[in-house]
Steps between C-alpha positions, in 0.01 A plus 500: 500500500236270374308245696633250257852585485527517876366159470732396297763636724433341828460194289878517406609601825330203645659248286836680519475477880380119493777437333760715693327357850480119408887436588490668815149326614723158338763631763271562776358144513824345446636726764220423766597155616882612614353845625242308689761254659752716564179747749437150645811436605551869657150513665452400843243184564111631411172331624203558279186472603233378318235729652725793442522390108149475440408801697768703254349354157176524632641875590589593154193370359323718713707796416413378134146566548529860632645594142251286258276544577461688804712804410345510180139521578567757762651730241265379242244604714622857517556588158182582284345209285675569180886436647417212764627258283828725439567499864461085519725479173740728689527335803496101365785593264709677742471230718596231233835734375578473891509165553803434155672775662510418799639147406747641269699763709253656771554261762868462444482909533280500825639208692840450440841654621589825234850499596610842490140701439338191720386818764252582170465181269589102509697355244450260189560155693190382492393643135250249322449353842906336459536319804157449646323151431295308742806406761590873586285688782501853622505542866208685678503697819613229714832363554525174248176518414390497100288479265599356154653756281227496209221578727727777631500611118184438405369739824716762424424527124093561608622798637688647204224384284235754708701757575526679143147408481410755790676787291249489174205580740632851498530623183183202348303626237742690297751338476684292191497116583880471305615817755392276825643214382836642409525672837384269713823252348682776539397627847545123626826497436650870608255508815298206631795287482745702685296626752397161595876403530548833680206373761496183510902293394619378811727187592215330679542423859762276452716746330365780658826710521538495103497792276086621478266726279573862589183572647501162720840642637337815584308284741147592340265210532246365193312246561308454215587805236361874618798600354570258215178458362268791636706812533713331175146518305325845695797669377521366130143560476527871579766570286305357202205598581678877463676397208247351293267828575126464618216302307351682200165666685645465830314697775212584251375172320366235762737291593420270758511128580303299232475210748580491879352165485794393327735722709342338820556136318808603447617666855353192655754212292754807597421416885553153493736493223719733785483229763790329306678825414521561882524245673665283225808733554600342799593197308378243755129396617579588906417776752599839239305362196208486775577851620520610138147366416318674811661801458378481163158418579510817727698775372282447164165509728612799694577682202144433288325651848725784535461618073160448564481746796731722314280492220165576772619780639640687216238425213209327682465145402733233450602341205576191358773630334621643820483180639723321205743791520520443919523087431822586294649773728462250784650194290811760398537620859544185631729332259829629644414432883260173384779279718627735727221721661262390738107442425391830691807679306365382184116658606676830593680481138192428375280788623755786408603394137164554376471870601830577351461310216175671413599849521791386284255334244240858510679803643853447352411365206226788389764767630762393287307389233645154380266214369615200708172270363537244753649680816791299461740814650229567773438134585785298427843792548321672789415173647786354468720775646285481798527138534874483455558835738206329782642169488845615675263641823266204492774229490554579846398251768373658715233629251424174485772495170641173459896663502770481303687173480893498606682221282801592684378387842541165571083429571457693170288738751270776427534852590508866369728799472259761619245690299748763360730303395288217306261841363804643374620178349165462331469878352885446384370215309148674354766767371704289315153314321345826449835685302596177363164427360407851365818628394570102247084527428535852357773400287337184390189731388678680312687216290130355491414830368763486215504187388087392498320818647316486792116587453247394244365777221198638635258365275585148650488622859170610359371228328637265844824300492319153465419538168761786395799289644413160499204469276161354759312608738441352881122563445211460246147633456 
């Protein structure tokens, strides 16, 4: 199929979907002042807080800045010269396709009650954001306690809008910018969305007893998404990384990072960009967002020292790569036990990701032979396993873990179950994310596959995708 006739496709099916959507988003807005009255009427009596409020926009704006630019440059930085700009075209567009999704149908789909399949996916309630206007809240983690609803939103789509993002980093360079586009709409709605209602739909702790996620009814605890964001994306990222096959020249042309000035740019906005990913999540500006933010300061610091002893002993000098790579490990660590584990349980997190993340990102990764470009298996799914499995032993208090609150209780107090049962409520619910995600992300390759193809022709991987795919060029002489 032609270029232009595909065009002229998409064109029709845009206007035939306009015009098949307009009623319903007509219905939606006429529908949102009853739905909104008739929540107000069933909710019990919020406070919101106006420090909470600005701590959650100033949250997702944060959050904002870890995709563009932050997640950008530190893939940009990666690739060679001739495909940075592919990798920030990548990126900013995924991110912008998020956002009208997530508005249409993908928070209706991740926080609201699914009825019958509610264990996997919500339910279209809320679908073009019906119901939510500047009167409704959504509670946080303490009893009557909110923030207004739209901030809730607006913090929540930040993290749908990075998380496909973190996929294209492992299959960069090759691969066609129509194929990550397609999949990444795709992949949004068959696995980011239900996984975060698996983790994270609950009742709130006012309705605490109401149906929940089936992972959050395992009892497995996510602070901050190891599972729905970083083993989500580690495991995607494999999978198309195999699929798409290895760069043309891979393991004999050079190959390496055009600029880790860039990369280090961009790990850097990452950092501070993940102070609102973390301890944002806890939805209020009190003693867990605090937690959150020191044990991201040190689980991030522990982790750069560690890669770069790693990196000492077993080639000689240390790297600034190797210090990037350990930032990230650290950051991805952390984000599952952010709010739960205590500082010294984020340090000890810290230290042993990095080893296991770099023989992850060198050994396995050379013995089986698949070109992950950006580590984001190694880094981001071996990470984030950790994190999610570690968090249910570091929760504890007395490992200084912060515990498990009881909403049941009448002082809503903290304890936990023991370490066997919270580990083996946490590797029930990295099971579930890991088939879930690679057995719907194979399939979605495959219709990819069919319907646009998935990698470049080699003379454009050749030539670089800047010009090839989108016709410029990040630098010139």
């Amino acid at each position: 199929m032609s270029f232009a006739k595909l065009n002229s496709n998409l064109v029709r099916i845009g206007a035939a979907s306009a015009a098949l959507l307009a009623p319903v988003v007509a219905f939606a807005q006429e529908a949102a002042p009853a739905a909104a009255e008739a929540v107000a009427a069933a909710a019990p009596a919020m406070t919101v807080d106006k420090g909470d409020t600005t701590w959650m926009l100033v949250s997702a704006l944060l959050v904002l800045l870890m995709t563009i630019p932050g997640l950008g440059l530190f893939y940009g930085g990666l690739v060679r010269a001739k495909n940075m700009l592919s990798v920030l075209m990548q990126v900013t567009t995924i991110a912008a396709m998020a956002m009208i999704l997530w508005v249409i149908y993908g928070y209706s789909l991740a926080f609201t009650n699914g009825g019958s399949l509610n264990s996997f996916v919500g339910g279209f309630s809320k679908m073009f954001l019906a119901g939510v206007d500047v009167s409704t809240m959504a509670e946080s983690f303490s009893k009557g306690v909110a923030i207004p609803e739209l901030a809730f939103v607006c913090f929540q789509m930040t993290f749908a809008a990075i998380t496909p993002g973190l996929i294209v980093g492992a299959f960069a360079e090759r691969v066609k910018f129509s194929a990550v586009i397609l999949f990444s709409a795709l992949w949004l709605t068959f696995v980011y969305f239900p996984i975060a209602h698996m983790v994270w739909f609950w009742g709130g702790p006012s309705a605490y007893a109401d149906p929940t996620g089936l992972i959050f009814g395992f009892g497995a605890i996510d602070f901050a998404g190891g599972t729905v964001v970083h083993i989500n994306a580690g495991v995607a990222g494999l999978i198309g990384a195999i699929m798409v096959g290895k760069r043309t020249g891979y393991g004999k042309d050079m190959m390496a990072p055009h600029s880790m000035t860039m990369t280090l740019i961009g790990a850097g906005l990452l950092w501070v960009g993940w102070f609102g990913f973390n301890a944002g999540s806890n939805l209020e500006a009190n003693g867990y967002a605090a937690l959150a933010m020191i044990n991201t300061f040190l689980a991030t610091a522990a982790a750069i020292l560690s890669w770069a002893l790693v990196e000492t002993f077993s080639r000689g000098k240390a790297s600034m790569l190797g210090a990037v790579s350990g930032a990230i490990a650290g950051l991805v660590v952390i984000t599952p036990a952010a709010g739960f584990a205590g500082p010294m349980g984020a340090i000890v997190m810290g230290l042993v990701v990095s080893p296991v993340c770099y023989f992850f990102c060198s050994t396995v990764k050379n013995k089986f032979g698949y070109d992950d470009t950006a580590d984001v298996f190694g880094i981001h799914g071996v990470g984030g396993i950790m994190g999610a499995i570690l968090v249910g032993v570091f929760v504890n208090p007395a490992l200084g873990g912060a515990g498990i609150v009881d909403y049941s209780t009448a002082d809503f107090a903290a304890g936990y179950a023991g370490t066997a049962t919270q580990v083996f409520a946490q590797l029930k619910g990295v099971v579930v994310t890991v088939l879930w995600c690679g057995i719907v992300s194979i399939i979605l390759f495959k219709i990819v596959d069919m319907i646009v193809g998935l990698r470049v022709p080699v003379e454009a991987e050749r030539e670089g995708l800047d010009l090839a795919s989108h016709g410029e060029a990040a630098y010139h002489n």
